[in-house]
The first five atom37 places (N, CA, C, CB, O) and aatype in JSON, in Angstrom:
{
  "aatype": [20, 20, 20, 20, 20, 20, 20, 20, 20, 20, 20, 20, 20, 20, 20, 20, 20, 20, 20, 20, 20, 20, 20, 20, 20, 20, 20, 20, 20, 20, 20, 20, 20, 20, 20, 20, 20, 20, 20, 20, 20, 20, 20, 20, 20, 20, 20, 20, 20, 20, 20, 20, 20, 20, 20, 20, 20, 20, 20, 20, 20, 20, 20, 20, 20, 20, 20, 20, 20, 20, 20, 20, 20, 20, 20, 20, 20, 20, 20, 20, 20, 20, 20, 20],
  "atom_mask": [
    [1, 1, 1, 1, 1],
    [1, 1, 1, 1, 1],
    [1, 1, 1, 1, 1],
    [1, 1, 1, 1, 1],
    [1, 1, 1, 1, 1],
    [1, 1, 1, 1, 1],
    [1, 1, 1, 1, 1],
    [1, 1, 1, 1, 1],
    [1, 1, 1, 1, 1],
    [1, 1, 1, 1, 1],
    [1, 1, 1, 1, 1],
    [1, 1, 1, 1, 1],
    [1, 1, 1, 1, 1],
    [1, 1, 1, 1, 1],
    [1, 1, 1, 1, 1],
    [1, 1, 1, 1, 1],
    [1, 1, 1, 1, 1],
    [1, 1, 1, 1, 1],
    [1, 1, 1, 1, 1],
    [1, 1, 1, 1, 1],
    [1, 1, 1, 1, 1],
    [1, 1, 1, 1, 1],
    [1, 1, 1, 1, 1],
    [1, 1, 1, 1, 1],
    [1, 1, 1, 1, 1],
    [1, 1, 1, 1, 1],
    [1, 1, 1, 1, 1],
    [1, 1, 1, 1, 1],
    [1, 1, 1, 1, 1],
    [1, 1, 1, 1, 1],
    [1, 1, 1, 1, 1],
    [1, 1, 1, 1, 1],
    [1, 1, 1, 1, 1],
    [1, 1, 1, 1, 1],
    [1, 1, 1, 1, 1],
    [1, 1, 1, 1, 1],
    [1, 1, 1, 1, 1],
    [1, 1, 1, 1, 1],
    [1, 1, 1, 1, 1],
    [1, 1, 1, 1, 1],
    [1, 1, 1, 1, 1],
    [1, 1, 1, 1, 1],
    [1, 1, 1, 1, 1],
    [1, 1, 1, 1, 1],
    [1, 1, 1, 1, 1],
    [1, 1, 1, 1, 1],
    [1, 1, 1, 1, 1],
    [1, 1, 1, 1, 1],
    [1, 1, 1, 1, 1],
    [1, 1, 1, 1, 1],
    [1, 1, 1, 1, 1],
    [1, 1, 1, 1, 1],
    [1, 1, 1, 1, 1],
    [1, 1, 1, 1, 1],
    [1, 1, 1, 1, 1],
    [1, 1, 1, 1, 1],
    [1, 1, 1, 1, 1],
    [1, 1, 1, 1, 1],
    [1, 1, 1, 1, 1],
    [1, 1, 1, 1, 1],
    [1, 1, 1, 1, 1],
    [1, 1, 1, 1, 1],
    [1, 1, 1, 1, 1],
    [1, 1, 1, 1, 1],
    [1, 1, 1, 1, 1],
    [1, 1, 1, 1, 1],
    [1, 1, 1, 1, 1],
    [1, 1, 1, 1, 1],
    [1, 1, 1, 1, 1],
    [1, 1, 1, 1, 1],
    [1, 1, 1, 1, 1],
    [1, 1, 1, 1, 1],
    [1, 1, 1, 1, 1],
    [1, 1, 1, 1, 1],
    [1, 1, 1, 1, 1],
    [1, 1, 1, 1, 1],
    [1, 1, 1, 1, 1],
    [1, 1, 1, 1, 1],
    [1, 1, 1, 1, 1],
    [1, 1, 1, 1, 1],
    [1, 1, 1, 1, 1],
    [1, 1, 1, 1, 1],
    [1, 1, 1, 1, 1],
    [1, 1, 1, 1, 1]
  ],
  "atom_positions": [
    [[10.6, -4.68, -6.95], [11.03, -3.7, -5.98], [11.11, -4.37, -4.6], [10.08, -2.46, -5.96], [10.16, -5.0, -4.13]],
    [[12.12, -4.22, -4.06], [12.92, -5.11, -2.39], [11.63, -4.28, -1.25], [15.45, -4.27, -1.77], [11.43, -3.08, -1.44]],
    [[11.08, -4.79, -0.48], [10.96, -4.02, 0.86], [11.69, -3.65, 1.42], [10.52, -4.39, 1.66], [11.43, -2.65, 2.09]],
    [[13.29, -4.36, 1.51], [14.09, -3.9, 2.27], [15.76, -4.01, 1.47], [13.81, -4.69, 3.62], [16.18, -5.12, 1.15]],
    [[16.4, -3.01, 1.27], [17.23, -3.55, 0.49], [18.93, -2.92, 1.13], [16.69, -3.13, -1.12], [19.14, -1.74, 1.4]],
    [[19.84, -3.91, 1.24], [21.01, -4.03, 1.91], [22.35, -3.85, 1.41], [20.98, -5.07, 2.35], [23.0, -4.88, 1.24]],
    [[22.91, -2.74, 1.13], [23.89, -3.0, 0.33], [25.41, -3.23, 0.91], [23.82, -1.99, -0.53], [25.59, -3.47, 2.11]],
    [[26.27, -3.15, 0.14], [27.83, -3.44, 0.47], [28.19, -3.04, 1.8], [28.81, -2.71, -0.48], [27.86, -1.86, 1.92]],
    [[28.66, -3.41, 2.7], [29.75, -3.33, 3.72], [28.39, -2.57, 5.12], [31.49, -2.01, 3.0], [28.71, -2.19, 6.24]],
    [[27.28, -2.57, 4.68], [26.15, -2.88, 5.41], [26.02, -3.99, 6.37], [25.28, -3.02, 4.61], [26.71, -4.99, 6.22]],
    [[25.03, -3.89, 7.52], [24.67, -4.94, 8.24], [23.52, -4.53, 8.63], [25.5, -5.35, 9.22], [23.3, -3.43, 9.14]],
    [[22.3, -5.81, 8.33], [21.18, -5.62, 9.28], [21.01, -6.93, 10.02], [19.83, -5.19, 8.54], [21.43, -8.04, 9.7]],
    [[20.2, -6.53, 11.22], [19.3, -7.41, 12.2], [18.22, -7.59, 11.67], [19.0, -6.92, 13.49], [17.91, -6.55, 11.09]],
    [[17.04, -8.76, 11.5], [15.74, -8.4, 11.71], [15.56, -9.16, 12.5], [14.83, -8.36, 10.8], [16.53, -9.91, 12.4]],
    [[14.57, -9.72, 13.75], [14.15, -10.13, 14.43], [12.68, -9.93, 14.41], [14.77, -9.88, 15.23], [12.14, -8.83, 14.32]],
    [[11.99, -11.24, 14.52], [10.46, -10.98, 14.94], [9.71, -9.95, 14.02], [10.39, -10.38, 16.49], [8.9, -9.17, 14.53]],
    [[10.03, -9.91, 12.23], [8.86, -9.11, 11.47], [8.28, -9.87, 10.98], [9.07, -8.18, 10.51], [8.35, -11.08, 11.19]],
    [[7.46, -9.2, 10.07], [6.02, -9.85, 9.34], [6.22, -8.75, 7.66], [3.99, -9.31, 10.67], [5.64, -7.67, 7.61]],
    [[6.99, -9.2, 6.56], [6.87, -8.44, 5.71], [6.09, -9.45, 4.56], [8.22, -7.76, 5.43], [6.38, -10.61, 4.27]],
    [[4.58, -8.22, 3.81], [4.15, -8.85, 2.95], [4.01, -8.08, 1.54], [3.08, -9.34, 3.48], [3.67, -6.92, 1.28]],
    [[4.39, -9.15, 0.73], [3.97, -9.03, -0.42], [2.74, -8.17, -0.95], [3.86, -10.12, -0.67], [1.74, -7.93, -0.28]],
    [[2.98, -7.68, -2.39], [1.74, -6.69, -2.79], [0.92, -8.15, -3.36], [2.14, -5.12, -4.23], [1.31, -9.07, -4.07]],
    [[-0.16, -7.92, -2.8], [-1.12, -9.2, -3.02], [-2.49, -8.51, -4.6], [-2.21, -9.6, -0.88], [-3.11, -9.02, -5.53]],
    [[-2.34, -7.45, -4.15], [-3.45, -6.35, -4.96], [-2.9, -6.18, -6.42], [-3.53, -4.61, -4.16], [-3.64, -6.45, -7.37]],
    [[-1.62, -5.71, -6.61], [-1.3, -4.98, -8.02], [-0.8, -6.29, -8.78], [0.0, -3.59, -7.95], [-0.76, -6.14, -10.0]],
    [[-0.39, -7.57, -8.29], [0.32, -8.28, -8.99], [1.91, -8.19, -9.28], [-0.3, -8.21, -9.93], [2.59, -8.82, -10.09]],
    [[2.27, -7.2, -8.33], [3.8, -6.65, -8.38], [5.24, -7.64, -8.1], [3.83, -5.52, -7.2], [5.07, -8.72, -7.55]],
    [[6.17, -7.37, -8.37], [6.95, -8.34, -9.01], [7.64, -7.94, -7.98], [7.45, -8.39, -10.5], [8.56, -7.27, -8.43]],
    [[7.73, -8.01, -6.14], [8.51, -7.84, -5.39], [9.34, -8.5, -4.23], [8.1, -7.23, -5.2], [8.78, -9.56, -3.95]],
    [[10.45, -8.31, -3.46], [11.48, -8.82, -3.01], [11.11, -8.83, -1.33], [12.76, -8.0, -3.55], [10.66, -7.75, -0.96]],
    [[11.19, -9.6, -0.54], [11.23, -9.45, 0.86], [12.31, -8.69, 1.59], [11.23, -10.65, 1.33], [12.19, -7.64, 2.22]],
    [[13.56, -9.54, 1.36], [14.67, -8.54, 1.45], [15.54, -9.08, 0.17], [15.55, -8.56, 3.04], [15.55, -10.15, -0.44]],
    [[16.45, -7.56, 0.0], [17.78, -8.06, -1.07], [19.09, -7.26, -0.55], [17.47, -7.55, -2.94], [19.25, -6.06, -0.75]],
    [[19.72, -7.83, -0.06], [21.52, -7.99, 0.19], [22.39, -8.37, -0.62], [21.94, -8.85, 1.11], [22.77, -9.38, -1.22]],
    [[22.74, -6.66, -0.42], [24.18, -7.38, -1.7], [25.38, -7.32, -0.62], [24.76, -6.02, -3.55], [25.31, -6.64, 0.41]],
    [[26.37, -8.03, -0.96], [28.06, -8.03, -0.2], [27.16, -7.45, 1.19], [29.76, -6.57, -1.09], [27.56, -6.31, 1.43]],
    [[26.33, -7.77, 1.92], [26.03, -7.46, 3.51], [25.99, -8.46, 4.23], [24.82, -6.84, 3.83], [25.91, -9.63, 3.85]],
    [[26.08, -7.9, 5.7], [26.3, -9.09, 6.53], [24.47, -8.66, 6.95], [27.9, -9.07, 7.98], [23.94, -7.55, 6.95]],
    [[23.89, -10.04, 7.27], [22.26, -10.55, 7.19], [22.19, -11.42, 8.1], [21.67, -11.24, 5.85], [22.81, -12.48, 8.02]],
    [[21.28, -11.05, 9.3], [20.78, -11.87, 10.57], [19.37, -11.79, 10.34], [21.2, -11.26, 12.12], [18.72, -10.88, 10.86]],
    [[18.73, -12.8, 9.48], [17.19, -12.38, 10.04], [16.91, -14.33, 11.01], [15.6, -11.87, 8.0], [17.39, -15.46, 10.89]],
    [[15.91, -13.68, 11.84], [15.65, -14.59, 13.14], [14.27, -14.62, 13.37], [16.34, -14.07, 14.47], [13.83, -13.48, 13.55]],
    [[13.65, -15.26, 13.42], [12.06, -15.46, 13.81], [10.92, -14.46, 12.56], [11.85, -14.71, 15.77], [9.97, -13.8, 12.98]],
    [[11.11, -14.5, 11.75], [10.32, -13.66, 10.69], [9.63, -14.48, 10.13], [11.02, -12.89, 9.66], [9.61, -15.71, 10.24]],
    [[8.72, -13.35, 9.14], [7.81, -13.96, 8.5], [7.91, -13.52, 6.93], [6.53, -13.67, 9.18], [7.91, -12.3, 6.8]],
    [[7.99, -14.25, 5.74], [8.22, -13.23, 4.2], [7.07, -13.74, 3.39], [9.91, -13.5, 3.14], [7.39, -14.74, 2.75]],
    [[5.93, -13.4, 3.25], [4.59, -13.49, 2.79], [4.86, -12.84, 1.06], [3.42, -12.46, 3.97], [5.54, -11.93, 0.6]],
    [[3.81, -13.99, 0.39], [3.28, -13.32, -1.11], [4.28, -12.13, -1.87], [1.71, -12.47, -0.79], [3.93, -11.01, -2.24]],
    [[5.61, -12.77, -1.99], [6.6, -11.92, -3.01], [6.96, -12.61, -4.14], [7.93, -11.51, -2.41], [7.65, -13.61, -3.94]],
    [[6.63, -12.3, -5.44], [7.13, -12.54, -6.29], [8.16, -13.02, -6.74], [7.03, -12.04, -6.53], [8.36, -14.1, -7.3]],
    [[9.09, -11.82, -6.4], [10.76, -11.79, -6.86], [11.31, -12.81, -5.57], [11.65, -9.81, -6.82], [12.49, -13.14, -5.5]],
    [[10.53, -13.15, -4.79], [11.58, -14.38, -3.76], [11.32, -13.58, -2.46], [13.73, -14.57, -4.19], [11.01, -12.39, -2.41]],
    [[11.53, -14.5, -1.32], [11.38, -13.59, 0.09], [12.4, -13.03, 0.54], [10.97, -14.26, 1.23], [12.35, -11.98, 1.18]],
    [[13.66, -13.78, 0.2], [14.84, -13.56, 0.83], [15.93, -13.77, -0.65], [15.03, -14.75, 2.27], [15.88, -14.8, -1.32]],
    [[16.91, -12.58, -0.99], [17.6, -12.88, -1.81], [18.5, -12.22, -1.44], [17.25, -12.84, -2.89], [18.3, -11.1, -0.98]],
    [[19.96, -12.85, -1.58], [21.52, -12.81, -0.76], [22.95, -12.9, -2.25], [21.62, -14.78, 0.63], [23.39, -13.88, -2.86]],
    [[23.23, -11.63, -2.33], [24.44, -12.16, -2.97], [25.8, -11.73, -1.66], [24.63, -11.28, -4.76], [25.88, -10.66, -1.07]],
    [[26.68, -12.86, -1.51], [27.59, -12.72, -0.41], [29.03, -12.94, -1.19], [27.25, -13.85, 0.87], [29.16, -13.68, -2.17]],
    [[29.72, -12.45, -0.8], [31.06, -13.31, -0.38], [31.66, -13.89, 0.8], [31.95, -12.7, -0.63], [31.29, -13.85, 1.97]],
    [[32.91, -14.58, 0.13], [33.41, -15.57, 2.37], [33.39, -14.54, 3.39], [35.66, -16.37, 2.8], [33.06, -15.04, 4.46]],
    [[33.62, -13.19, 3.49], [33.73, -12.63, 4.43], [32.53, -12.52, 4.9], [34.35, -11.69, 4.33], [32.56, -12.84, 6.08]],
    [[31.51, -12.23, 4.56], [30.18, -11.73, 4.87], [29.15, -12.62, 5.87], [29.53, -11.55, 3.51], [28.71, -13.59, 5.26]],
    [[28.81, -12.55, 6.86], [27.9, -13.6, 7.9], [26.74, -13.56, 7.55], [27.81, -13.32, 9.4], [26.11, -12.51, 7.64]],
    [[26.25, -14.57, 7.11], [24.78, -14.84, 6.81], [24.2, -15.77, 7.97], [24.6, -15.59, 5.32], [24.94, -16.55, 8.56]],
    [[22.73, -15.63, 8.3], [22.48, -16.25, 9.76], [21.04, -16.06, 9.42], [23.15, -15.44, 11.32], [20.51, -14.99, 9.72]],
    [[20.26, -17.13, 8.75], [18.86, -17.19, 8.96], [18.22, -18.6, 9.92], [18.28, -17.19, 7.42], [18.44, -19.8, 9.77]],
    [[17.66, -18.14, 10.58], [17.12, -18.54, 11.84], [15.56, -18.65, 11.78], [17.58, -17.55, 12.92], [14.99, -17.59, 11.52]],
    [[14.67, -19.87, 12.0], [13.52, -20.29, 12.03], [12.61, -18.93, 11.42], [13.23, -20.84, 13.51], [11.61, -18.47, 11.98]],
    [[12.93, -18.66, 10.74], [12.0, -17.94, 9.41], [10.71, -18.84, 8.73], [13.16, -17.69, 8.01], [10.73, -19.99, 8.29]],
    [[9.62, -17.9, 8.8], [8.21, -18.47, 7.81], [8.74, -17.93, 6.36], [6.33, -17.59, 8.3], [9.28, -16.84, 6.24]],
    [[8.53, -18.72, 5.4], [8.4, -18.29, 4.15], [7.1, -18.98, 3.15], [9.76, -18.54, 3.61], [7.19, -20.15, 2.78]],
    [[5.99, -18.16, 2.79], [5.35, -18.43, 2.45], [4.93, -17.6, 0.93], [4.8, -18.55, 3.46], [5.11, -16.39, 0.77]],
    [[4.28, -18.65, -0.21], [3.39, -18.15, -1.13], [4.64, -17.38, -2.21], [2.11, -17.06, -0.3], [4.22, -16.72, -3.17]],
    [[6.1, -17.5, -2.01], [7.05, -16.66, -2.86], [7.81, -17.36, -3.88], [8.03, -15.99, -2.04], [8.75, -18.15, -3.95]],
    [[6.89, -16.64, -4.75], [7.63, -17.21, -6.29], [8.87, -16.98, -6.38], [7.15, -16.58, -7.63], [9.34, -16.26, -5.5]],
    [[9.81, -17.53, -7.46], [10.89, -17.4, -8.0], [11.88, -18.26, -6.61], [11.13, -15.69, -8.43], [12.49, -19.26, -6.97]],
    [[11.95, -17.98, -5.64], [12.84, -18.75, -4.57], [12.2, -18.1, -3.17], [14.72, -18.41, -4.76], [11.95, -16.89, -3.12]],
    [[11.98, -18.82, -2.25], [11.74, -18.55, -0.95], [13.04, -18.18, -0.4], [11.09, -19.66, -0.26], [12.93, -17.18, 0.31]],
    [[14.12, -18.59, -0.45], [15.78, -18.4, 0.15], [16.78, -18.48, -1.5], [16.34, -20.19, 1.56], [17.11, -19.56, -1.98]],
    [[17.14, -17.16, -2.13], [18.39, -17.55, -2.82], [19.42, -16.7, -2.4], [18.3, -17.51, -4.28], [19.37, -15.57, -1.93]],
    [[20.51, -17.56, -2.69], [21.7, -16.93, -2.57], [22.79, -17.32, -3.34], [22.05, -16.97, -1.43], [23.22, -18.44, -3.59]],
    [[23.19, -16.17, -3.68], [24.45, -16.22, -4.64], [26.01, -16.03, -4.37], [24.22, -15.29, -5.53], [26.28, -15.01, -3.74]],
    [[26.82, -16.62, -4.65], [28.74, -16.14, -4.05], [28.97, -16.92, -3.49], [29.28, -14.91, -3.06], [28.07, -17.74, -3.34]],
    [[30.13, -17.17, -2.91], [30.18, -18.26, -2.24], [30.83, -18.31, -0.87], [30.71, -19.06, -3.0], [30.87, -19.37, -0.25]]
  ]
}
């Protein structure tokens, strides 16, 4: 399950968060997930997620823009992205 989740023809900012992982249940979860969205995250932090901190499916139109991001302790991929 995403903390934050982004879909088609969407756009978010994040700037300056701190999102963490369920450290307690063992839960199988996402920092953020974007589908076809345009994605600025900038100075963050993506702590203890399972499913990856940051996961991106894009196409060419779509602006992706990650910027001095912490990624820590996240299984499966700290940064994936899919499309091209």
């Amino acid at each position: 399950m995403p903390c934050i989740t982004v879909l088609d023809g969407a756009r978010i900012l994040m700037k300056d968060c701190k999102l963490k992982g369920d450290t307690t249940n063992d839960a199988c979860t996402a920092g953020l997930v974007a589908i076809d969205a345009d994605v600025e995250v900038e100075n963050c932090q993506f702590q203890h997620f399972k499913s990856g901190g940051i996961m991106l499916q894009s196409r060419p139109e779509n602006t992706i823009r990650l910027t001095n991001n912490q990624i820590v302790s996240c299984d499966t991929a700290g940064i994936y992205i899919q499309g091209k």
